[in-house]
SERO-4910 file (N, C-alpha, C, O; in steps of 0.05 Angstrom, whole numbers):
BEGIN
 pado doro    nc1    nc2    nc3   cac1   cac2   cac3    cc1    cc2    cc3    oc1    oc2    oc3
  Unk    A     91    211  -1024     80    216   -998     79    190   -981     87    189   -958
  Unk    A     68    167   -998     69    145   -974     99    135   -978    104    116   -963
  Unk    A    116    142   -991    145    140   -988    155    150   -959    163    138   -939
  Unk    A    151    175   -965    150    198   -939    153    182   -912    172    177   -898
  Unk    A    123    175   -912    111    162   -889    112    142   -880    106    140   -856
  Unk    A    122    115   -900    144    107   -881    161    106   -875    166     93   -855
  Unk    A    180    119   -888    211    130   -878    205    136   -855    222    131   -838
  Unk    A    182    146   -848    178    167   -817    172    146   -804    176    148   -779
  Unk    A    165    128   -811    147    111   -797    173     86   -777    173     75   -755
  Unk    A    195     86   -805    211     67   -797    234     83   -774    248     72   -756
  Unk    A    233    106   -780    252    119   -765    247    128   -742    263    136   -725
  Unk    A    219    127   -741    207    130   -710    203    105   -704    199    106   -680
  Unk    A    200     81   -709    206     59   -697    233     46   -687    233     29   -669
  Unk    A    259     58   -701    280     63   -695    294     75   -670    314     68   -658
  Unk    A    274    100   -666    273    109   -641    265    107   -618    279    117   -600
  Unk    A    244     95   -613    233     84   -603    253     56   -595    259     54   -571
  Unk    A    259     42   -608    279     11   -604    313     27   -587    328     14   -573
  Unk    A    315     51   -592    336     64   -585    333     75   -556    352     79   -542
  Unk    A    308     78   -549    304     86   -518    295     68   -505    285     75   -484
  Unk    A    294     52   -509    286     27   -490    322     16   -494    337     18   -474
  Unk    A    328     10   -509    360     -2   -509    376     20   -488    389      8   -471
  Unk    A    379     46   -487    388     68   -474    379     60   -447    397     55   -431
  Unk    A    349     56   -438    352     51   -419    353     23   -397    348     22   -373
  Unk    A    359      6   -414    366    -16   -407    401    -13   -396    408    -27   -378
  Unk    A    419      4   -408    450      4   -412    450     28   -387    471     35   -378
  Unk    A    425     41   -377    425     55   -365    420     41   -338    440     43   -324
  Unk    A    399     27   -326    400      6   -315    425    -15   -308    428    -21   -284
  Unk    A    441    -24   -326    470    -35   -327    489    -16   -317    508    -25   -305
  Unk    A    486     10   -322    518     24   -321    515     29   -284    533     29   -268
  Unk    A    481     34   -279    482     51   -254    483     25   -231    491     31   -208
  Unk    A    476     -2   -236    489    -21   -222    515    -24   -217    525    -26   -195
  Unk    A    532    -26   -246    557    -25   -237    569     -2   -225    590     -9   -214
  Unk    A    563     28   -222    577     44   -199    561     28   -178    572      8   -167
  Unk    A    545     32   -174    535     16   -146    545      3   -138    549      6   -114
  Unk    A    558    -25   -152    579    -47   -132    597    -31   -129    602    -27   -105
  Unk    A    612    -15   -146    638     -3   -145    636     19   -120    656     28   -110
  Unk    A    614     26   -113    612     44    -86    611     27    -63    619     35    -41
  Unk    A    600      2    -67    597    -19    -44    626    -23    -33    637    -19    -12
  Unk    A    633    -32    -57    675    -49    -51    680    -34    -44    679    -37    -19
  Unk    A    689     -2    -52    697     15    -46    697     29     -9    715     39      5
  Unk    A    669     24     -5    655     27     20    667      6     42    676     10     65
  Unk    A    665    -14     30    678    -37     46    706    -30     53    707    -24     77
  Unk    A    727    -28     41    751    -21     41    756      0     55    775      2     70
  Unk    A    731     25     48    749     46     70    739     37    100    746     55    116
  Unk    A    729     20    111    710      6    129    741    -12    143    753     -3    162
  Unk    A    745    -25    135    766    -39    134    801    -29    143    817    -36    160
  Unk    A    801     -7    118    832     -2    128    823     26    151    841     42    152
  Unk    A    806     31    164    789     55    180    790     34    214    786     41    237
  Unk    A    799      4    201    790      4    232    819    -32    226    823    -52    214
  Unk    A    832    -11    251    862    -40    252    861    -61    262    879    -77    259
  Unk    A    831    -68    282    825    -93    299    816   -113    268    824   -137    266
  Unk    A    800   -100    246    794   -128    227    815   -141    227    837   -130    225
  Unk    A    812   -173    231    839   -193    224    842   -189    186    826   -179    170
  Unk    A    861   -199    182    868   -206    150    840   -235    153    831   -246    172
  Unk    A    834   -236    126    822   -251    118    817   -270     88    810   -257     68
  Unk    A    818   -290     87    816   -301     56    785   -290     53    780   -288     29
  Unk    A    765   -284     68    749   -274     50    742   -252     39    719   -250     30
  Unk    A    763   -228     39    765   -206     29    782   -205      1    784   -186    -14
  Unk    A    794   -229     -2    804   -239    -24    780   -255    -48    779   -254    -72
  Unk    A    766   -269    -28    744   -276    -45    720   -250    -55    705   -246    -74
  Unk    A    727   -237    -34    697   -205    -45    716   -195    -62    704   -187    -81
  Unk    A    742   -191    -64    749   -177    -90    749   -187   -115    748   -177   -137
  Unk    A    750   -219   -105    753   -230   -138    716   -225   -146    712   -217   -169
  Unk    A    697   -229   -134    671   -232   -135    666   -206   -147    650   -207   -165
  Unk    A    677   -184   -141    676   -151   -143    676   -153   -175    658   -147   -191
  Unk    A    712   -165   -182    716   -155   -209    706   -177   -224    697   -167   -244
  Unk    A    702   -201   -225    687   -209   -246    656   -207   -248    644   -218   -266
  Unk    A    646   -196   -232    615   -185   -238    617   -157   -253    597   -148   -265
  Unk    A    644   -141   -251    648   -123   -261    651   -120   -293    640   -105   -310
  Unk    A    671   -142   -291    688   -141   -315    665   -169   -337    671   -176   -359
  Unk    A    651   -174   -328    631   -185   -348    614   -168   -349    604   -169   -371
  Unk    A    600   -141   -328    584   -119   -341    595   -112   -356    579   -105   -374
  Unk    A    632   -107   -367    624    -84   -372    623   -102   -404    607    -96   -422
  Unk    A    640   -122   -406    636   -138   -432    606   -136   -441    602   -122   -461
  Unk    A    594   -142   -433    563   -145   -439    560   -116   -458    551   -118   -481
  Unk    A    569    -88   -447    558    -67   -461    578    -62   -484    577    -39   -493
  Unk    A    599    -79   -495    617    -82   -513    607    -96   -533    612    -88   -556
  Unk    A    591   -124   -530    576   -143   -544    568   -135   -573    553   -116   -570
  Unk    A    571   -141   -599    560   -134   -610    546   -160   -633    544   -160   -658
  Unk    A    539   -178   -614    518   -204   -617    497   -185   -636    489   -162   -630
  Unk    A    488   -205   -664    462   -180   -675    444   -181   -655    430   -160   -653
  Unk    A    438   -202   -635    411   -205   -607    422   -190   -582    409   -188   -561
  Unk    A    448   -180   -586    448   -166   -561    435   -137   -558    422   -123   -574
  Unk    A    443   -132   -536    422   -105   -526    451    -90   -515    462    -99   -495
  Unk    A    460    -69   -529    487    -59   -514    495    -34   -518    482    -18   -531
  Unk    A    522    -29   -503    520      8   -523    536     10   -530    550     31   -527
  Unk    A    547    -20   -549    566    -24   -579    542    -23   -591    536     -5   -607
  Unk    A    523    -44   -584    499    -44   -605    493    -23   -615    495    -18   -640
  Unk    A    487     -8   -597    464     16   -606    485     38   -617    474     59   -625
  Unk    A    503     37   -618    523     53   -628    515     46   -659    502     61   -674
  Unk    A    528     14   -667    538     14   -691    502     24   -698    496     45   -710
  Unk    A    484      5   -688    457     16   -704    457     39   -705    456     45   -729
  Unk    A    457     61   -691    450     94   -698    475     99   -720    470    111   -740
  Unk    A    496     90   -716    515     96   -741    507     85   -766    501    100   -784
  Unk    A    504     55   -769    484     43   -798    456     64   -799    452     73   -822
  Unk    A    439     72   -782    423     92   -790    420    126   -779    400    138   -772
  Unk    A    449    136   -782    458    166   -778    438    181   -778    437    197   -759
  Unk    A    414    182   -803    403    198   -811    381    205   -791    371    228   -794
  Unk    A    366    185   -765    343    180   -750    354    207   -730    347    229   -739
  Unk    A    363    208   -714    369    235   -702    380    250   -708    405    253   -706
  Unk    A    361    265   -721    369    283   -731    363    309   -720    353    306   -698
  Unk    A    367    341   -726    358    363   -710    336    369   -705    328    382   -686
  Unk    A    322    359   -728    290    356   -731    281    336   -705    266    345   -688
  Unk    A    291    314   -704    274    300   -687    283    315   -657    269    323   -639
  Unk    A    305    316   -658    315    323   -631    303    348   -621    295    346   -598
  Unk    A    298    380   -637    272    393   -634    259    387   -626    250    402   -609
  Unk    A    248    363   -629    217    358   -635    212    346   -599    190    348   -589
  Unk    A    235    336   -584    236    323   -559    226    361   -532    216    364   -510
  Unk    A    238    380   -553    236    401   -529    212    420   -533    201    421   -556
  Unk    A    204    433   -517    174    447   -510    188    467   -553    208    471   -567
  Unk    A    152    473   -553    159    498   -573    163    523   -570    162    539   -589
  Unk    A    167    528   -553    182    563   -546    211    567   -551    227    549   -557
  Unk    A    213    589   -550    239    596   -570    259    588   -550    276    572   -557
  Unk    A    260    597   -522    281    591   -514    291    556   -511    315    550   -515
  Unk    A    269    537   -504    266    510   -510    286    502   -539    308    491   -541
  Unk    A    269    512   -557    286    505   -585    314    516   -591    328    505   -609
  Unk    A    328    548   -571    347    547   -569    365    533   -561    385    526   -573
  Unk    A    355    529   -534    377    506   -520    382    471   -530    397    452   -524
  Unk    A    355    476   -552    364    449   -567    381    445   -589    397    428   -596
  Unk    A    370    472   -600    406    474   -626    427    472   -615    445    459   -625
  Unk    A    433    486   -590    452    494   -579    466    464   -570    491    460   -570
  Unk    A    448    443   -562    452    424   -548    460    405   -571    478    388   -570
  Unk    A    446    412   -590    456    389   -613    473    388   -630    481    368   -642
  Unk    A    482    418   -634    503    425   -644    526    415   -635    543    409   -651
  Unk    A    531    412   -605    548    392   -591    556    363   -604    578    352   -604
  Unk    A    527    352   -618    536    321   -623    544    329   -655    567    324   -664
  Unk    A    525    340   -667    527    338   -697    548    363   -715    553    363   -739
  Unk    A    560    389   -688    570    404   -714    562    427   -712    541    426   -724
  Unk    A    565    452   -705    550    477   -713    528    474   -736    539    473   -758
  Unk    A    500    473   -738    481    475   -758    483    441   -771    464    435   -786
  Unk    A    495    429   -768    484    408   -785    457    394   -780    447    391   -758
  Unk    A    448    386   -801    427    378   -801    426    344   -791    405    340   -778
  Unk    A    438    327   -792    442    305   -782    467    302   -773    486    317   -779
  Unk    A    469    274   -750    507    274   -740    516    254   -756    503    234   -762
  Unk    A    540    260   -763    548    237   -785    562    215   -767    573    214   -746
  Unk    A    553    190   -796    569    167   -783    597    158   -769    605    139   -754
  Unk    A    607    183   -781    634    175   -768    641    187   -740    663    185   -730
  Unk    A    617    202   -728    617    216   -701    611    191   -682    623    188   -661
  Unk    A    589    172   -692    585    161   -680    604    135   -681    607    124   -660
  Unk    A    619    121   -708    639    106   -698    663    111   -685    678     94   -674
  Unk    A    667    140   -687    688    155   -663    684    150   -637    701    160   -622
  Unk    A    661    132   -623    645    135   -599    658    106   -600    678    101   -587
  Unk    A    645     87   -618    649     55   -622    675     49   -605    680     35   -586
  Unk    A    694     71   -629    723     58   -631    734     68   -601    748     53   -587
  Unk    A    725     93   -593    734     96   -563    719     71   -544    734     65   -526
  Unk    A    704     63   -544    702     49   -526    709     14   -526    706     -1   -507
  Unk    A    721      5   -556    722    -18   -563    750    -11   -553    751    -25   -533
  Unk    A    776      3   -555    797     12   -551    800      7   -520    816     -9   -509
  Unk    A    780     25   -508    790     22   -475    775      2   -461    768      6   -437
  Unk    A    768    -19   -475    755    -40   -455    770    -64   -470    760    -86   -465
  Unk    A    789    -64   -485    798    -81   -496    816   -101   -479    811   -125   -476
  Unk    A    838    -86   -468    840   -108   -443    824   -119   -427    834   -140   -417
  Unk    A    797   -112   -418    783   -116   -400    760   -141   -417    750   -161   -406
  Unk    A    757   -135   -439    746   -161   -464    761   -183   -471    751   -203   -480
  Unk    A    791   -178   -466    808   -203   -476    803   -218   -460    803   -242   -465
  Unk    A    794   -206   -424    810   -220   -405    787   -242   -400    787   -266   -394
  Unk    A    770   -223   -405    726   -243   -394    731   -271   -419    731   -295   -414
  Unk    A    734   -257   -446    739   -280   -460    759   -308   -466    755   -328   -480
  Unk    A    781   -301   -448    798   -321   -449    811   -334   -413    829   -349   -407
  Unk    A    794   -319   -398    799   -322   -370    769   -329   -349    767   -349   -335
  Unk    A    758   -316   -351    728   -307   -347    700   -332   -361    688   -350   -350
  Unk    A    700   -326   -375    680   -339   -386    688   -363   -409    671   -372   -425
  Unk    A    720   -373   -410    722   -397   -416    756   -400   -405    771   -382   -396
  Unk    A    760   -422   -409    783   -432   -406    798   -428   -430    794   -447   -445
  Unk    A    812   -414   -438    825   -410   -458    862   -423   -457    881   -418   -441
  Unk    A    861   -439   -477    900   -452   -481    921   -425   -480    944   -427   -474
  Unk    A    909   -402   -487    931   -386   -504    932   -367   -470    913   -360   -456
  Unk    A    955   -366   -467    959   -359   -442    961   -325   -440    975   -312   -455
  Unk    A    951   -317   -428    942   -288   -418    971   -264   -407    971   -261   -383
  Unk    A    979   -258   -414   1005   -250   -401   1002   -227   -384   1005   -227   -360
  Unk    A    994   -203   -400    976   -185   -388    948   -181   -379    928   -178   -394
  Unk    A    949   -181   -350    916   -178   -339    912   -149   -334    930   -134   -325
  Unk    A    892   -143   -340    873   -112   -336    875   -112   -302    872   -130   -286
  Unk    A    882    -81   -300    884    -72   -271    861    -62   -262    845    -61   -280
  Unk    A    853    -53   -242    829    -39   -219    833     -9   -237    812      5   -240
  Unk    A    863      3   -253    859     30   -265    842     21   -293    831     41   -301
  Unk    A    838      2   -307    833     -1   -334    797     -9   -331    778     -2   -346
  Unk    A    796    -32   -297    763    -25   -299    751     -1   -288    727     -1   -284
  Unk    A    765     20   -282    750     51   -275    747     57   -290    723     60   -298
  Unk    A    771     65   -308    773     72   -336    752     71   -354    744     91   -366
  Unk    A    740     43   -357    712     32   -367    687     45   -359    670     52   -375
  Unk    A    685     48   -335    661     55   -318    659     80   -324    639     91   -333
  Unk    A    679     89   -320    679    116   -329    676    127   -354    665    149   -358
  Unk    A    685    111   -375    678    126   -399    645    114   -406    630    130   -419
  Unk    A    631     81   -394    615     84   -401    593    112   -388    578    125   -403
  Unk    A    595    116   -355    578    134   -346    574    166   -361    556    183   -358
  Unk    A    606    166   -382    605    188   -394    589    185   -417    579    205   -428
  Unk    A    583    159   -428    566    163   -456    545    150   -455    534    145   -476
  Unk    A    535    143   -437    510    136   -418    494    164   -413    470    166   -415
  Unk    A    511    185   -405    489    217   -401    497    221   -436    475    221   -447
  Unk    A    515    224   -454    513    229   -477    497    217   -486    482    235   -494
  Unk    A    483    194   -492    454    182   -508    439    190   -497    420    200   -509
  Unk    A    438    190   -475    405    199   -454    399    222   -463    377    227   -475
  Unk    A    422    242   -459    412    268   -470    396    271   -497    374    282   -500
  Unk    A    413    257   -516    412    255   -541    382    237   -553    364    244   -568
  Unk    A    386    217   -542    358    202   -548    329    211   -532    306    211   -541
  Unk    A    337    219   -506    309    224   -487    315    257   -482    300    269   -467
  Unk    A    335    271   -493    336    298   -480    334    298   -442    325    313   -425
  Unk    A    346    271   -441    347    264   -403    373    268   -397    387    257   -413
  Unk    A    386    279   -380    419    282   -366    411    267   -354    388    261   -349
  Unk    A    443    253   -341    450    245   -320    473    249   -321    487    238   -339
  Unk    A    484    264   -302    517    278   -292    532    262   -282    556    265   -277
  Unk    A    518    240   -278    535    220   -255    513    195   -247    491    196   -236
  Unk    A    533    171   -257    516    155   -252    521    132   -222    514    109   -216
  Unk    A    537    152   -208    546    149   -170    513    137   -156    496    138   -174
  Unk    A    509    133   -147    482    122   -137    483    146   -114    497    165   -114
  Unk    A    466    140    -99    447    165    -81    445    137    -64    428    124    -77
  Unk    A    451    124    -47    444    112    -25    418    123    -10    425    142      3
  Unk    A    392    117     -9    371    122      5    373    110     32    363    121     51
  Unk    A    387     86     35    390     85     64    424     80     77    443     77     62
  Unk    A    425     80    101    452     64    104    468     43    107    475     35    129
  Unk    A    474     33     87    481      4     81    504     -1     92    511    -25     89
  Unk    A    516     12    102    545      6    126    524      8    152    537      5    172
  Unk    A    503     10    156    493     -3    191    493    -26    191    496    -37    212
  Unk    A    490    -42    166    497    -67    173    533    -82    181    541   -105    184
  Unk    A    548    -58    184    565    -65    195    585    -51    230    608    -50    238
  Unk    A    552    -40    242    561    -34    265    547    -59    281    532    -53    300
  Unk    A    550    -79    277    543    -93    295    552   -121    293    543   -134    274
  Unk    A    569   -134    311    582   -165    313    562   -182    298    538   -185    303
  Unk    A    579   -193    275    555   -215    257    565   -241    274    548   -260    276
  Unk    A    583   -244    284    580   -266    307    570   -270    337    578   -255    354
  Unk    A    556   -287    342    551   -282    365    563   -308    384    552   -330    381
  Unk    A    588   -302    405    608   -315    415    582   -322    445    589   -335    465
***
């Protein structure tokens, strides 16, 4: 019994360390659409109106764009044992498969039947028709997809980006390879949330509360 109890004990501390990391990566992913709606915004702003002159500093906001980008997205690839990431928290829920399990994940929704339906229903998605836990290799299937498609975008921070590297770079990651990224993280960003907090998020696009293009109806020079 006190075996029992702390197994329970360690595995709800586990969980617990897993939703705070979730939403830290959740915090990270929904910044990076956010610049990516900004640039984006800028540009249709830009080619929308033929009086802007060419400028070197639209050359400088793109380089500014992608390497704030392309070191987010490194950061959530990290798998430093002190980092906080969603390589981290991958390989950890894979080294401990057994912590979300159907039991706990139940245990997140009301007790009425239809509640506990929609939670088999929901979990059966990660783990399997009926299984009782998701196995490890579901979750290094997650790892390897995302170590795969950010791989150009990791060579480039580490040997371009964040040092000077001798060995010369031949292929650089395109504007399709950092969407690519964003996109698969925003896709497994609502997959943990769900999974760890029973929280969706469909889209991690921002909701602009105000309008941040008024700051560009008006001459920032004054002649």
């Amino acid at each position: 019994m006190v075996t029992n109890d702390r197994q329970r004990a360690i595995e709800d501390h586990l969980h617990e360390k897993w939703k705070r990391w979730i939403e830290q990566v959740y915090a990270e992913t929904v910044t990076l659409f956010s610049y990516r709606s900004y640039y984006r915004g800028v540009g249709e702003i830009t080619r929308g109106n033929p009086n802007v002159p060419p400028s070197s500093f639209f050359t400088a906001f793109g380089t500014w764009y992608v390497t704030t980008q392309v070191i987010a997205v490194r950061r959530q690839i990290d798998l430093d044992p002190q980092a906080v990431s969603l390589a981290r928290l991958l390989s950890n829920m894979r080294d401990n498969s057994g912590v979300m399990s159907r039991v706990r994940f139940g245990a997140m929704s009301g007790p009425e039947e239809h509640w506990q339906q929609r939670a088999h229903q929901t979990y059966d998605k990660f783990a399997g028709r009926g299984a009782d836990a998701i196995s490890a290799d579901r979750y290094q299937a997650d790892l390897d997809e995302l170590q795969t498609l950010t791989a150009p975008i990791k060579k480039y921070v580490d040997r371009v980006v964040a040092h000077t590297d001798q060995r010369e770079l031949t292929e650089l990651p395109t504007y399709e390879d950092l969407n690519a990224a964003l996109e698969l993280l925003g896709w497994m960003l609502n997959k943990y949330m769900v999974l760890l907090k029973d929280t969706s998020v469909p889209s991690a696009d921002p909701v602009h509360q105000a309008d941040w293009k008024a700051a560009f109806t008006v001459p920032w020079l004054q002649t």
